[in-house]
C-alpha positions as CSV (number, residue, x, y, z in Angstrom):
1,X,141.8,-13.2,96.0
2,X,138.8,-11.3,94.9
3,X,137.8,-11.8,91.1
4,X,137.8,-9.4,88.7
5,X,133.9,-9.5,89.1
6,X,133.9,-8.5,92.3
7,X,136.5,-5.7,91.7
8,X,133.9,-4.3,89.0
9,X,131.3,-4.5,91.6
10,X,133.2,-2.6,94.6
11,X,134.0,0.0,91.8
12,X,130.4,0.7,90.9
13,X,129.4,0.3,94.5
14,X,132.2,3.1,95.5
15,X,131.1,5.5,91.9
16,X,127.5,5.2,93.2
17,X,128.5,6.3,97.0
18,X,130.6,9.2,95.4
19,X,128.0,10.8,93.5
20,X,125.7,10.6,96.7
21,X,128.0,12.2,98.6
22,X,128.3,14.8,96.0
23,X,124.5,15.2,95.7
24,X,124.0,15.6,99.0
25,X,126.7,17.9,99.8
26,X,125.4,20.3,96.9
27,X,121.7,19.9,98.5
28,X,123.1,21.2,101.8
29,X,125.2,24.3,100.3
30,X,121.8,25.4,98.4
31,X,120.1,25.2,102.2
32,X,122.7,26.7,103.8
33,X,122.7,29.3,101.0
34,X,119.2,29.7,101.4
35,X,119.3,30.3,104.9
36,X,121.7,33.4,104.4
37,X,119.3,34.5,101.9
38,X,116.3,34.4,104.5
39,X,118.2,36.2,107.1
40,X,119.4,38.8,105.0
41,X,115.9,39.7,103.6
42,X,115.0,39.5,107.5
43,X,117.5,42.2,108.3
44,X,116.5,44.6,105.4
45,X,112.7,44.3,106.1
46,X,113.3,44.6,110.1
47,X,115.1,47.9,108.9
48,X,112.3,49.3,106.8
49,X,109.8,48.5,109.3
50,X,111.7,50.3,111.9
51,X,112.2,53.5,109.5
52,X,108.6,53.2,108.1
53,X,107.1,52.9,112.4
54,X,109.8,56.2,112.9
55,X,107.9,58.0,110.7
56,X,104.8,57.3,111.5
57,X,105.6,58.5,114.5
58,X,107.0,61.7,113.6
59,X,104.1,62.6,111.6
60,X,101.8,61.5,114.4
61,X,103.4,64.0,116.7
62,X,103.7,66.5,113.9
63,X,99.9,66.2,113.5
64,X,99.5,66.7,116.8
65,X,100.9,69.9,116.9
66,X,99.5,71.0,113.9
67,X,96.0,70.4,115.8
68,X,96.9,72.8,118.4
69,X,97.9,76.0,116.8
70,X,95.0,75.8,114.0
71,X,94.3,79.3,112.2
72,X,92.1,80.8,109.3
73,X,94.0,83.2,106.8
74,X,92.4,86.3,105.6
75,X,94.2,87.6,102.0
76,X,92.9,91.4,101.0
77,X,94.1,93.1,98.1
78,X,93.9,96.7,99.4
79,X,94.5,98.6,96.5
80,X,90.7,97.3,95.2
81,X,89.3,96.8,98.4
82,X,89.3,100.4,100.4
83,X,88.6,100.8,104.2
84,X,85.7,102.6,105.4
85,X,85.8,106.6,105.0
86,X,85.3,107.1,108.8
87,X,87.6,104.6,109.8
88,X,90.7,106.1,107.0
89,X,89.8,109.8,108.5
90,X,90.5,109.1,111.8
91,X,94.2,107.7,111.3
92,X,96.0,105.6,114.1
93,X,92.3,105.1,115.8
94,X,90.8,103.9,112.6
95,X,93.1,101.5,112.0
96,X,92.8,99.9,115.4
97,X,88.9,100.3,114.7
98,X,89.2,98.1,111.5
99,X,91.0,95.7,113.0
100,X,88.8,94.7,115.6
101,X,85.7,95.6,113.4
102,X,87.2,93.0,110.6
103,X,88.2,90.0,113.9
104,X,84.8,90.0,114.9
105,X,83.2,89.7,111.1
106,X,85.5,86.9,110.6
107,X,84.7,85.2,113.8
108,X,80.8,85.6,113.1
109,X,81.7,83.8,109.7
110,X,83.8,81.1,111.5
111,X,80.8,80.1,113.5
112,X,78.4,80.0,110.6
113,X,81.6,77.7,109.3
114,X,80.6,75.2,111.8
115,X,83.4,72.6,113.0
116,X,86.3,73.6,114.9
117,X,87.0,77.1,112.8
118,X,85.7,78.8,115.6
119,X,88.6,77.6,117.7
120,X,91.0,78.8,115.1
121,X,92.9,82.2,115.6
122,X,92.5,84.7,112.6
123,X,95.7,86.0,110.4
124,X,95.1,89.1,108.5
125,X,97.0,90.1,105.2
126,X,96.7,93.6,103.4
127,X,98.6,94.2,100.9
128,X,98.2,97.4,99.1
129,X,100.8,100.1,96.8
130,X,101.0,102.4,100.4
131,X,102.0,105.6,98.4
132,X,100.0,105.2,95.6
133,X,96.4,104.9,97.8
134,X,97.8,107.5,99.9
135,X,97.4,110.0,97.0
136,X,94.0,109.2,96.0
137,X,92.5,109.0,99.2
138,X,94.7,112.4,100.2
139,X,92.3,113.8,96.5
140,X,89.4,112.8,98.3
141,X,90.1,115.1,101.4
142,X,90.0,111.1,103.6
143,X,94.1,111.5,104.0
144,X,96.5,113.7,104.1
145,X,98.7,115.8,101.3
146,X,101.6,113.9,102.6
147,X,103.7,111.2,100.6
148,X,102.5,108.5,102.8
149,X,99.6,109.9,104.3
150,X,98.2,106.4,104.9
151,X,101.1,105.0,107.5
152,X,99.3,105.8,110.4
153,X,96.6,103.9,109.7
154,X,98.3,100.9,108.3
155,X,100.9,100.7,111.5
156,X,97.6,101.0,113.8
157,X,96.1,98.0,112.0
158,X,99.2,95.6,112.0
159,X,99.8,96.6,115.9
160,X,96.8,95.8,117.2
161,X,97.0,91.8,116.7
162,X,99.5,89.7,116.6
163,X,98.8,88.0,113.4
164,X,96.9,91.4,111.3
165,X,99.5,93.0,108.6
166,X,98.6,95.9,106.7
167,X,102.1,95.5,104.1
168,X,103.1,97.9,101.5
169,X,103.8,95.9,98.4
170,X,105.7,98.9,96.6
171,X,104.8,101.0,93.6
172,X,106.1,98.3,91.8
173,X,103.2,96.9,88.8
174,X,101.4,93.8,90.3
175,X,103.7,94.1,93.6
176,X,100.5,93.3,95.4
177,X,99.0,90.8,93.1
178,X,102.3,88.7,93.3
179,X,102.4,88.9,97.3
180,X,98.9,87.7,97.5
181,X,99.2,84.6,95.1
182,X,101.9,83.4,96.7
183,X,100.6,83.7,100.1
184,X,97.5,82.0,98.7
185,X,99.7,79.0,97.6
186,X,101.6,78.5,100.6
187,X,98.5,77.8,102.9
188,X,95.8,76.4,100.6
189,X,97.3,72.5,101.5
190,X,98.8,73.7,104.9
191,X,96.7,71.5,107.5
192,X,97.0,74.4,109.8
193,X,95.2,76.6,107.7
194,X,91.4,75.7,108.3
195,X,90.0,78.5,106.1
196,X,90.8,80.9,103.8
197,X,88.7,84.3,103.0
198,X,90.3,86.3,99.8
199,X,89.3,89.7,99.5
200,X,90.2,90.5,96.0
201,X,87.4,89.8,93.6
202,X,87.6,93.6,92.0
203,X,91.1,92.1,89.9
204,X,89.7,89.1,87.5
205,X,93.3,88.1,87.2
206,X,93.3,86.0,90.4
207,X,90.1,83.6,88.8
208,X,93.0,81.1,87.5
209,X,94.4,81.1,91.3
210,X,90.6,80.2,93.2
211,X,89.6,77.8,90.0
212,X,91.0,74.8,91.5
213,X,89.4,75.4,94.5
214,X,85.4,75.4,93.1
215,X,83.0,74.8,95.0
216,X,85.1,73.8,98.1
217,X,83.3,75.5,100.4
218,X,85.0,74.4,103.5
219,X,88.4,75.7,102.1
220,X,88.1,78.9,100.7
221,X,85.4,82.3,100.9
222,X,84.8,84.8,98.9
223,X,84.7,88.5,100.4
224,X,82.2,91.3,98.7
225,X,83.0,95.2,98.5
226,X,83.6,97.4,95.7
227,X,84.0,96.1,91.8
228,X,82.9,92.9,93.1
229,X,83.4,91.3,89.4
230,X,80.6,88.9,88.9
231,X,82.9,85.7,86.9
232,X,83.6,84.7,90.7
233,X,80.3,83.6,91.2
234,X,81.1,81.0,88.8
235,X,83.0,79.1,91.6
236,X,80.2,78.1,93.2
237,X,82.0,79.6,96.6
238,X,80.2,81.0,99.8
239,X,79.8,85.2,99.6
240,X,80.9,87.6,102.9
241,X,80.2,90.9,102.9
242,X,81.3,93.7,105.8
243,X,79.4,96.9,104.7
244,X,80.7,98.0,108.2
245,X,84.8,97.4,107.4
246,X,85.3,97.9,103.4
247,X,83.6,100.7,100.8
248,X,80.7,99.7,99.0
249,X,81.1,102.0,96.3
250,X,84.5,102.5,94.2
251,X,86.3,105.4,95.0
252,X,85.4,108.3,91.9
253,X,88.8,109.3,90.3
254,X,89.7,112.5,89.1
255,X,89.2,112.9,85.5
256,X,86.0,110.9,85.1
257,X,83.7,113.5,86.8
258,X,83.4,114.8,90.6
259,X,83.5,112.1,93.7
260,X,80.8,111.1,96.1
261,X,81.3,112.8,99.1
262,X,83.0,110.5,101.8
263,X,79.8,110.3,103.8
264,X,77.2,108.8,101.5
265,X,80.4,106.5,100.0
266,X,81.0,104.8,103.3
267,X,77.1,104.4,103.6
268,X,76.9,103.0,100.2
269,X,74.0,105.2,99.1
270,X,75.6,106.6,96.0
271,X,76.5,103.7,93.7
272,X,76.9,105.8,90.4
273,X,80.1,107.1,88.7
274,X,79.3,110.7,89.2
275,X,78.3,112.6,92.6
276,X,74.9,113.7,93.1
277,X,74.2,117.5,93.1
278,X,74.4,119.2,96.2
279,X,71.2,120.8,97.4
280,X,71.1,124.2,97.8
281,X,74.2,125.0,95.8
282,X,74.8,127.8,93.8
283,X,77.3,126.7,91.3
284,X,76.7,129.4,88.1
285,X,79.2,126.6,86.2
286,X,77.6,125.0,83.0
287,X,76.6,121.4,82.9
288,X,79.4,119.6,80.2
289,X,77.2,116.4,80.1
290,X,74.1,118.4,78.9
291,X,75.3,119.4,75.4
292,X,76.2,115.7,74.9
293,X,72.8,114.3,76.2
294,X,74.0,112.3,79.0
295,X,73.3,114.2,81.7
296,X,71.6,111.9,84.4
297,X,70.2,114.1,86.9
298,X,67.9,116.6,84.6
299,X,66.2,119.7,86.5
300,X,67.5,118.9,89.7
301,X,71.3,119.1,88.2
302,X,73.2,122.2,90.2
303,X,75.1,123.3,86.8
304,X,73.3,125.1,84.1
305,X,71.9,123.4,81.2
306,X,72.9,125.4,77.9
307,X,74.2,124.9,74.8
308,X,77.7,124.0,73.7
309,X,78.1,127.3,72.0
310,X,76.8,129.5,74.7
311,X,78.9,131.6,76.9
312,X,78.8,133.3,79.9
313,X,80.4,136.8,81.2
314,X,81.0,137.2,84.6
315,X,84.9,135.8,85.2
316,X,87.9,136.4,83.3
317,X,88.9,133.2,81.1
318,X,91.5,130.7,82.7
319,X,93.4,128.5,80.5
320,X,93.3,124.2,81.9
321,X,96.9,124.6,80.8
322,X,98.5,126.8,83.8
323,X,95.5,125.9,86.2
324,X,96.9,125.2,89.8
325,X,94.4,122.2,90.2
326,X,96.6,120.5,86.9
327,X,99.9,120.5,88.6
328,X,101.5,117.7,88.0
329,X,102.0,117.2,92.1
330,X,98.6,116.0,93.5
331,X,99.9,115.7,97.1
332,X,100.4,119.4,97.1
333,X,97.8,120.6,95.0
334,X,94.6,118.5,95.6
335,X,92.3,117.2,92.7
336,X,89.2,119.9,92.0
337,X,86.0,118.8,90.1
338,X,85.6,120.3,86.9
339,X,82.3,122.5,89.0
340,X,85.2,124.9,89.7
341,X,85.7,125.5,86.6
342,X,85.7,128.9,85.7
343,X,83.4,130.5,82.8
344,X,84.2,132.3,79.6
345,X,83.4,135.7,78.9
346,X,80.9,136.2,75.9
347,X,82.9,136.5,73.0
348,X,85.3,134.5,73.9
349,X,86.2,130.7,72.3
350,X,86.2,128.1,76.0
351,X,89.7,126.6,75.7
352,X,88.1,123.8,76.9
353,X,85.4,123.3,74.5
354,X,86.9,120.8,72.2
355,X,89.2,119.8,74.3
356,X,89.3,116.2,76.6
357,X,92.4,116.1,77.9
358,X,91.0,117.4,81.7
359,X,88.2,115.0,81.3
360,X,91.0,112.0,80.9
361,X,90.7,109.6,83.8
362,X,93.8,109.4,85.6
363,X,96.0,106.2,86.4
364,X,95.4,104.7,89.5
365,X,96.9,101.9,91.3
366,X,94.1,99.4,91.0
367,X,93.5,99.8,87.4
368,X,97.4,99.4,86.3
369,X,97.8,97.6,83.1
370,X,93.9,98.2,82.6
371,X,92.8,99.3,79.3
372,X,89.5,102.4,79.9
373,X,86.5,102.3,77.8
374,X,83.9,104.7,77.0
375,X,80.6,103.6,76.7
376,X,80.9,102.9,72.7
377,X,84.1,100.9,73.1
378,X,86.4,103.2,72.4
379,X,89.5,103.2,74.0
380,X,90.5,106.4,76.2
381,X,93.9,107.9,77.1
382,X,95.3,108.3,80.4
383,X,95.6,112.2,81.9
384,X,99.2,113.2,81.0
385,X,100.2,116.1,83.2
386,X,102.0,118.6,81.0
387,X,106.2,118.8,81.4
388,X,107.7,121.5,82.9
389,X,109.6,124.0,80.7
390,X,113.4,122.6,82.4
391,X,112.2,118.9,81.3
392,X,111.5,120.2,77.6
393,X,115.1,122.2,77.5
394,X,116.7,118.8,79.1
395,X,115.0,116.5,76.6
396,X,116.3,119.1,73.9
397,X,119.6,119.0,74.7
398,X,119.6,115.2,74.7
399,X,117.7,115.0,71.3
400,X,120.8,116.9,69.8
401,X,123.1,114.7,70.6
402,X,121.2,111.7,70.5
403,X,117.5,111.0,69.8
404,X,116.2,108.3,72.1
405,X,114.7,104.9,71.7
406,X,111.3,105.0,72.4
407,X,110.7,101.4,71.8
408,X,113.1,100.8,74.6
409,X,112.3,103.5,77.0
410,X,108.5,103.6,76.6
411,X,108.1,100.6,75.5
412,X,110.3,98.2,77.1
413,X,110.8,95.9,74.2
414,X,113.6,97.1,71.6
415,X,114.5,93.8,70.0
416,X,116.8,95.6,67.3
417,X,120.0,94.7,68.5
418,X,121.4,97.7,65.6
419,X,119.1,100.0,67.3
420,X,120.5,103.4,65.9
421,X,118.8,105.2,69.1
422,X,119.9,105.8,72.0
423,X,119.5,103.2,74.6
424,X,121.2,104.6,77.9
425,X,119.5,105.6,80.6
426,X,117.2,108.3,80.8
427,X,115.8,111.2,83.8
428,X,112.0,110.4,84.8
429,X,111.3,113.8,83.5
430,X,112.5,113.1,79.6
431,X,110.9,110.1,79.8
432,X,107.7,111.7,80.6
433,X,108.5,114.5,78.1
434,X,108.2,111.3,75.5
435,X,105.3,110.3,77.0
436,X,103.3,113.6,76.2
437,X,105.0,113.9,72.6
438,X,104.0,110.1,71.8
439,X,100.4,110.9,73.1
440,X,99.7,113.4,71.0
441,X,100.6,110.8,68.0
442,X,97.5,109.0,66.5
443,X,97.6,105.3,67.2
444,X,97.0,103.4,63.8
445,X,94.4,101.5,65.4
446,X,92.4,104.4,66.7
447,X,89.8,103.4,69.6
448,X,90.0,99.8,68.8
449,X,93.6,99.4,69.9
450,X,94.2,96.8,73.1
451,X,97.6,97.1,73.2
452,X,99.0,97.3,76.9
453,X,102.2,99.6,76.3
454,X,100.9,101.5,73.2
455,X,102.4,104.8,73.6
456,X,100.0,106.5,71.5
457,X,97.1,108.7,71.5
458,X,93.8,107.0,70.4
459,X,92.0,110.5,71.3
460,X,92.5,113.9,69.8
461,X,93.8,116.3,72.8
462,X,94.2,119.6,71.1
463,X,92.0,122.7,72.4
464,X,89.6,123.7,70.1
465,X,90.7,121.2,67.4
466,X,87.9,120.7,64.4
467,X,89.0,117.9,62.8
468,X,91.6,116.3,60.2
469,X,90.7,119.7,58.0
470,X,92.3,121.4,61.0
471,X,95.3,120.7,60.2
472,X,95.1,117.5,62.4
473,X,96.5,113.9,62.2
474,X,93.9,112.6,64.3
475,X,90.7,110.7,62.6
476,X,87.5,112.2,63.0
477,X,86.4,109.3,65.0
478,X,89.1,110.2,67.1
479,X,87.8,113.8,68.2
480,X,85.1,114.4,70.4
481,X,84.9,111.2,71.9
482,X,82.8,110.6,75.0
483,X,85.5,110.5,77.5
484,X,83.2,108.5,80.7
485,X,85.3,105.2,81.5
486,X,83.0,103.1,81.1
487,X,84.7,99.6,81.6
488,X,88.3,98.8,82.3
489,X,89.1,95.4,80.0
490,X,92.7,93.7,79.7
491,X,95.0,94.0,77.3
492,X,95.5,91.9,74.6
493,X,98.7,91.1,73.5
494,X,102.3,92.9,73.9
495,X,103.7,95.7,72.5
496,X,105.0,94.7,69.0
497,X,105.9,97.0,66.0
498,X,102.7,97.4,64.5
499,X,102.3,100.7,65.8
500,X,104.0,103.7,64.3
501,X,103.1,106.0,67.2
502,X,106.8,104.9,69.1
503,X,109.2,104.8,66.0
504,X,110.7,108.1,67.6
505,X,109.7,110.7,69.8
506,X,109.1,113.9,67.0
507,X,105.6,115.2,66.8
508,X,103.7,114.4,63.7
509,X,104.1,117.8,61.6
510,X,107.4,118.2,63.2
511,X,111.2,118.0,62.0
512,X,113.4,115.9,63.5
513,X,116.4,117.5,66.1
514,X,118.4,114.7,64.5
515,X,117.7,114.5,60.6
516,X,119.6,117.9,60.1
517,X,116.2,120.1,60.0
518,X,115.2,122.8,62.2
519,X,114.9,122.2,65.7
520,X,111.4,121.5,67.2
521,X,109.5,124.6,68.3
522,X,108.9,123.1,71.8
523,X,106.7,126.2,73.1
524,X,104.2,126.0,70.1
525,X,104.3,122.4,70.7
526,X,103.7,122.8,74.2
527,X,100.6,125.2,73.8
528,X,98.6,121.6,72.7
């Protein structure tokens, strides 16, 4: 029989083999556990390293094939930067000419590029307001009267390469500028793109798009015509010029004084604003710049230098109003400069003489939402054709039934939401019957005004007018004001209610169709 002290010894012995057991058993389920640990975290990097190798691949291959179809991207903004005289002239055949005239200047730049731009094919981009340039080169006797004048030319360019578009952008405002930023944005980081030349440096608004890009010279180029605005130099970016593709000189619009003929244009020998006089002419018409001093040619000037108050008696007096060369239709009646003017018989007060509304430049597609200047910094007015007598009886009618908003119309920016006028729509022709009344409203802030949508007038328009003791609401800083653009600036700032020129569209002096007065006399009104 074992002793008690032997029982208490097989009992410890058996405790102490227990908790080995245990020990050891717990030891191997933490290995074991371990284990599936390690093999799982073996399984989940195996699988990244197989994605991560996949797509190594795939972009290995993609950059392959990105290496083999390199190309440079040419962005013009051809509203600012105008084709050649010779080359718009001849139509279908000048657009073809361009084309291969604006491939090989590009390829001459690639090699100067160095690298492997040369092996790059060249896409071309033109974006221009079609209709719009069709009219003012149609003014200049380069197109044709027709709406669209410039087609021909444009569906010349785009067929003869593959990659050359000449796009109409619309008559829509900044239709162009949009299309060209965005273009610019899509291949400024595309690997395929090697190189990109923008051709818009006449539009300051596109500095904030080429910033970022500074003095990256293998990236981006500069290309120099017309209005090249000198802020881009800034960039520190490499220059082209094609004297042989794009106008050196801007194209003169009417309103501002006669246009360089298309020869010496295309040539860039006549840099000024107005045209040189013709040898040999003889013009009997009366200088307009002399009386003001600013006549820049002197003896050799083909109009006669007299005084303001001067007149001449040979032709019968014409009146600016009901001359043909006004019509509000320039595609059917071609711009004349004011050379053809015809004279006053002795005795007789000019029309003209005090008046600027045919010296008024005229809107034109690359100087939308631009602000003129004259040389004092005086703001001008925009040309407003006059409205047809059927627009005036149509905007009558309306008016008696209900006057309309011009904030909203005009405008574009009626915030009153208990507007009392009307806000439905409205013919182009009313609306451009507001126009003129508005215009012929003195802008509180006279000549200093910036305002983008002011509607209006920061210049006196009225024939013969003397002055405020003329019974006129103008300042007498606001009459005869040199009316030479001198600068087009931006605007600054919206169209708010500071102005009193849009509250509603009844001349100054005037009584309201609405407010239970008379009716306005529209034909006095219209003899302005």
């Amino acid at each position: 029989m074992l002793t008690e002290s032997s029982l208490d010894a097989l009992t410890t012995q058996l405790t102490g083999f227990r908790n080995t057991s245990e020990q050891q058993h717990a030891k191997l389920e933490t290995l074991l556990k371990s284990y599936e640990d390690l093999l799982e975290d073996y399984r989940s990097l195996r699988s990244d390293y197989e994605e991560e190798r996949e797509v190594r691949e795939k972009y290995k291959k993609r950059a392959r094939g990105q290496e083999r179809n390199p190309f440079v991207l040419v962005l013009i903004d051809g509203d600012g930067y105008v084709f050649n005289d010779h080359l718009i002239k001849n139509g279908g055949e000048g657009g073809i000419a361009a084309a291969q005239g604006l491939s090989s200047a590009i390829k001459q730049c690639l090699l100067r590029l160095g690298s492997d731009a040369d092996q790059c094919r060249i896409m071309v981009r033109v974006y221009s307001n079609l209709a719009g340039l069709s009219k003012i080169l149609a003014r200049h006797g380069m197109a044709g009267n027709e709406a669209r004048s410039l087609a021909p030319f444009a569906a010349s360019f785009t067929r003869s390469h593959d990659l050359f578009d000449f796009v109409d952008a619309g008559d829509k405002k900044e239709g162009a500028d949009f299309k060209i930023r965005e273009m610019f944005r899509l291949f400024a980081e595309n690997s395929q793109c090697k190189h990109i030349f923008f051709a818009g440096c006449h539009d300051t608004g596109y500095l904030s798009l080429l910033t970022p890009y500074r003095g990256r010279l293998e990236r981006v180029s500069l290309i120099k015509a017309a209005s090249f605005s000198p802020e881009y130099l800034s960039l520190g970016l490499n220059v082209e010029e094609f004297p042989s593709i794009f106008r050196s000189t801007m194209l003169q619009y009417p309103g501002a004084a006669p246009a360089a003929s298309p020869e010496k244009a295309s040539t860039g020998q006549v840099a000024s604003k107005y045209a040189p006089p013709t040898p040999g002419s003889t013009s009997q018409t009366v200088c307009r710049f002399y009386p003001k001093g600013s006549c820049r040619y002197g003896n050799a000037c083909k109009n006669i230098h007299i005084a303001s108050t001067h007149k001449l008696a040979e032709k019968p007096v014409t009146d600016y109003r009901t001359a043909e060369w006004r019509s509000s239709t320039p595609s059917t009646n071609p711009y004349r400069p004011p050379s053809a003017r015809p004279e006053t018989p002795a005795g007789l007060d000019d029309p003209l003489a005090h008046s600027t509304a045919p010296e008024l430049p005229s809107q034109t597609p690359d100087k939308e939402g631009l602000i003129p200047l004259n040389s004092r910094g005086d703001r001008l007015d925009y040309f407003i054709p006059p409205a047809s007598p059927g627009a005036w009886q149509a905007y009558t009618a309306r008016a008696k039934t209900h006057k309309m908003c011009n904030k909203f119309h005009i405008e574009k920016n009626c915030q009153d939401i208990n507007c009392p006028f009307d806000h439905k729509p409205v013919e182009p022709e009313l609306i451009h019957v507001m126009k003129v009344i508005l215009s012929n409203r003195p802008c509180p802030r006279r000549g200093g005004c910036r305002r983008e949508m002011c509607p209006g007038g920061h210049i006196c328009k009225r024939p013969g007018c003397q002055g405020p003791g003329d019974h006129c609401k103008f300042a007498a800083s606001m009459h005869r004001v040199d009316t030479v653009p001198f600068e087009w600036v931006e605007p600054v700032g919206e169209s708010d209610s500071g102005s009193d020129a849009g509250k509603d569209t009844t001349p100054n002096g005037f009584t309201s169709p609405t407010d239970g007065g008379a009716l306005i006399d529209f034909d006095s009104y219209q003899k302005w």
